[in-house]
C-alpha positions, 0 to 999 in steps of 0.5 A, spaced: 596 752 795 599 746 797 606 743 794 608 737 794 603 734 793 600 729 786 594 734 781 592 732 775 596 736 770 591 733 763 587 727 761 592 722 758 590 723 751 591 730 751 599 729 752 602 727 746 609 726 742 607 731 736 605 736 740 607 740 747 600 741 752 600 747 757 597 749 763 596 752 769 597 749 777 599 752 783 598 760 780 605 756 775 606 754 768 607 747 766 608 743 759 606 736 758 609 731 752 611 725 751 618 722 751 621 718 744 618 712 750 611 715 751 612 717 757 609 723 760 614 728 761 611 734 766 616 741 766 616 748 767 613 751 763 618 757 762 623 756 758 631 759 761 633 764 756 629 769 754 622 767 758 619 763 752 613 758 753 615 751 751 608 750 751 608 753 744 614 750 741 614 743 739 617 737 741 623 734 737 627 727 739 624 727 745 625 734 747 621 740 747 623 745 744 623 752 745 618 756 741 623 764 740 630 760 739 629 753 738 633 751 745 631 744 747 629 741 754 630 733 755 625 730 760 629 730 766 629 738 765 636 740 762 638 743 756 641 739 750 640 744 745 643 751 743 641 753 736 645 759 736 651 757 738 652 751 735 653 742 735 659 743 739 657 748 744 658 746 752 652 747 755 652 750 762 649 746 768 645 752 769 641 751 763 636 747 766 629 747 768 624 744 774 622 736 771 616 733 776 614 726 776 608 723 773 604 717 774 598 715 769 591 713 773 584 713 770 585 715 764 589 722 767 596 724 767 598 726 775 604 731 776 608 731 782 609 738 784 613 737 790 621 736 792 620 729 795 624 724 793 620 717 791 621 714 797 616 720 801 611 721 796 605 719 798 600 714 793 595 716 788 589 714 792 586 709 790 578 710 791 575 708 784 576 700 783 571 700 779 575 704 773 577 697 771 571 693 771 567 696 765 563 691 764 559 693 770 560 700 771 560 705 765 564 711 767 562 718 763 569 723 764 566 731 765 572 737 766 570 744 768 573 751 771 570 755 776 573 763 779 572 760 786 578 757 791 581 750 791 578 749 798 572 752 798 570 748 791 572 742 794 568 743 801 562 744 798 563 737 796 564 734 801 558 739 805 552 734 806 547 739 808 547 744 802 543 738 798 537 740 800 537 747 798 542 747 792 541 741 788 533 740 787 534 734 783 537 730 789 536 733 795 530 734 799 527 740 803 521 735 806 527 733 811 533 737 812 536 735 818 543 731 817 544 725 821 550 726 825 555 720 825 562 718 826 567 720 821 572 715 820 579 719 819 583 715 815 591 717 814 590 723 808 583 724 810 576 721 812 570 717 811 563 717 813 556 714 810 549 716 812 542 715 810 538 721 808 530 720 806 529 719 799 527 724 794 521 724 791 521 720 785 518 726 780 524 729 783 527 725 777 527 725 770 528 721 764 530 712 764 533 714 772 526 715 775 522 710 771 526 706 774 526 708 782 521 704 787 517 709 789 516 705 795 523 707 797 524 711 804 532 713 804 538 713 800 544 710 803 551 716 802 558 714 803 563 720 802 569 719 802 575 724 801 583 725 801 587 731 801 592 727 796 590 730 789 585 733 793 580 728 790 573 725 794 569 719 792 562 720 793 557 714 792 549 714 793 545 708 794 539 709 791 536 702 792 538 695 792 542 693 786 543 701 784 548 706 785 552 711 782 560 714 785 563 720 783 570 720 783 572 727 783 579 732 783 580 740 784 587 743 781 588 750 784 589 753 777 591 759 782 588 762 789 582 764 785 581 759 779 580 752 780 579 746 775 575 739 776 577 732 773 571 728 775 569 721 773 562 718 774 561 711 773 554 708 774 551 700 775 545 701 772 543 704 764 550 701 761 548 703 754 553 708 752 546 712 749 544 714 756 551 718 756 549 725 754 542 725 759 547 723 765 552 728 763 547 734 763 545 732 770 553 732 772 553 738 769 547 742 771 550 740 779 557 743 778 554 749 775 549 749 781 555 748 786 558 754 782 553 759 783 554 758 790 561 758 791 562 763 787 558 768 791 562 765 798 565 771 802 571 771 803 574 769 796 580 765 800 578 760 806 578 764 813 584 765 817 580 762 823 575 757 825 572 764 830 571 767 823 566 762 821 561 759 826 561 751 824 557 747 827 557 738 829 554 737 821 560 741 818 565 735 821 568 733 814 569 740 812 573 741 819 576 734 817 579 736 811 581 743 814 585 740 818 589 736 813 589 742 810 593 744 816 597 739 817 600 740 810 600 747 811 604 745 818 610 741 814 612 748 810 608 745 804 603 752 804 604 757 797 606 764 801 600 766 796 600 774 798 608 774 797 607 770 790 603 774 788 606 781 789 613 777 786 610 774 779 609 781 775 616 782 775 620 774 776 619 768 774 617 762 780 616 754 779 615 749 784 621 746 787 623 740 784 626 734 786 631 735 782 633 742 786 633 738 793 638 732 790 641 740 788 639 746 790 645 750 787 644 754 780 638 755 778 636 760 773 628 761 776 626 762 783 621 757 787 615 760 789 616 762 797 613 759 802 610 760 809 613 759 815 610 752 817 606 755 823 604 762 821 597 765 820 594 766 813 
């Protein structure tokens, strides 16, 4: 797992200024609320004292308040409130908990879960233009949760072969050999686009196959992926005049659990009423992904390209590791074996920028990280 890096944490309307919303990133805990402002605030979830969760406690002024002694916590993460010791208490400086950045893009409230200062973050990617042209394209939101490993889950995304033989609906067995094209690297990630030979049209149910040429004879496929939010765009183009992106996200909830935030916006069959028949078919899709990348041995990605024997048609795949690595290779890599041996017994956060600005007394350890260049 990756720090400093952007995930979303929660759609935009799950964070409130009435109510703290909790989740899990990076194997951490984390709540979200609203300032007096309306801006979404993301931090730790522990709080410093005696290891209550926030998350259960509520928000007052501004500040989230502690569920078990009702100490406050202000966006910026420090302590502004002790009940116990009354109004005119000095409060330490170490009474403090990790603040992370937000930005709100597609309806999503992204976090920061690094300690970059702004100026060396990287920007959201900006690979669904069309959330902001509604009346041509009509998106429909999906969210899912699977006991499979952030990589593995977003290489099965950006795997061009498995169509065939996982997804009956789209892919088509009649031709399952994939067409190798250049990659495209791009600065986070890369791109490609292909054609492949067409379903049949029976593959198809409902509105959507009524309205398929049959005469069509292949389907135009851009993919395009970045390992920034861990997110890719992936547009079919099933004839002229007609096509569907998908724009989805992975957040590692741990090294073995992952959530998906997606968004599907379509050009054709723009009534609202045709919603709950387009859901189903992204659904039945993540589930089939599911199956598949569930059963993957090992759980966790290899240790080694010779573990695995890939192939030219696994070019986005290996693209996308090898970002992986490039993360991984500036000291950004979760020791997740270490941090799984240390959690039992000591709270750990990811490192904020607030730690970097000031590194000295701290209440919470940061999550270790592997030696830039080690193996896994």
């Amino acid at each position: 797992m990756l720090i400093n890096n952007w995930y979303v944490a929660a759609l935009s309307s799950e964070v409130t200024a009435d109510k703290p919303f909790g989740t899990r990133m990076l194997g951490c805990d984390f709540v979200l609320y609203r300032d007096s402002a309306g801006n979404a605030v993301c931090l730790a979830n522990t709080c410093c004292h005696r290891g209550g969760a926030l998350c259960n406690g509520s928000v007052a002024s501004g500040n989230v308040a502690c569920p078990y002694h009702g100490w406050e916590f202000a966006a910026d993460g420090r302590c502004v409130k002790i009940p116990a010791m009354g109004e005119e208490a000095v409060i330490p400086k170490r009474v403090r908990i990790d603040s992370y950045p937000t930005q709100e893009k597609y309806g999503w409230v992204w976090a920061f879960l690094g300690d970059l200062p702004e100026e060396e973050r990287p920007p959201i990617p900006n690979l669904l233009p069309e959330f902001d042209d509604p009346e041509h394209w009509r998106l429909i939101p999906y969210r899912a949760e699977a006991q499979v490993n952030w990589q593995r889950f977003e290489e099965n995304s950006l795997d061009t072969a498995h169509i065939n033989f996982v997804h009956p609906t789209f892919g088509t067995r009649r031709a399952p050999r994939v067409t190798v094209v250049p990659i495209t690297p791009t600065t986070y990630g890369g791109k490609v686009q292909r054609t492949r030979p067409a379903p049949k049209v029976e593959q198809k149910t409902g509105e959507m196959a009524r309205m398929l040429n049959p005469e069509r004879g292949f389907t135009s496929v851009s993919l395009e992926f970045s390992v920034v939010g861990i997110c890719h765009r992936i547009q079919p183009v099933f004839q002229e005049g007609m096509s569907i992106i998908t724009f989805s996200v992975k957040v590692p909830i741990d090294p073995f659990h992952t959530r998906t935030f997606g968004l599907q916006a379509r050009n054709f069959l723009l009534d609202p009423a045709q919603d709950e028949e387009r859901l189903a078919g992204i659904m039945k899709a993540v589930g089939e992904d599911t199956a598949v990348v569930e059963a993957l041995r090992p759980s966790l990605p290899p240790q080694s390209a010779t573990e695995e024997f890939l192939t030219e048609t696994d070019g986005m795949e290996f693209q996308f590791r090898s970002k992986v690595r490039e993360w991984a290779q500036k000291g950004w890599e979760i020791d997740v074996e270490q941090m799984l041996a240390e959690q039992s017994r000591r709270v750990m956060v990811i490192p904020s920028p607030a730690r970097r600005a000031d590194p000295a007394n701290w209440v919470h350890k940061t999550v270790p990280l592997r030696v830039a260049g080690k193996e896994a």
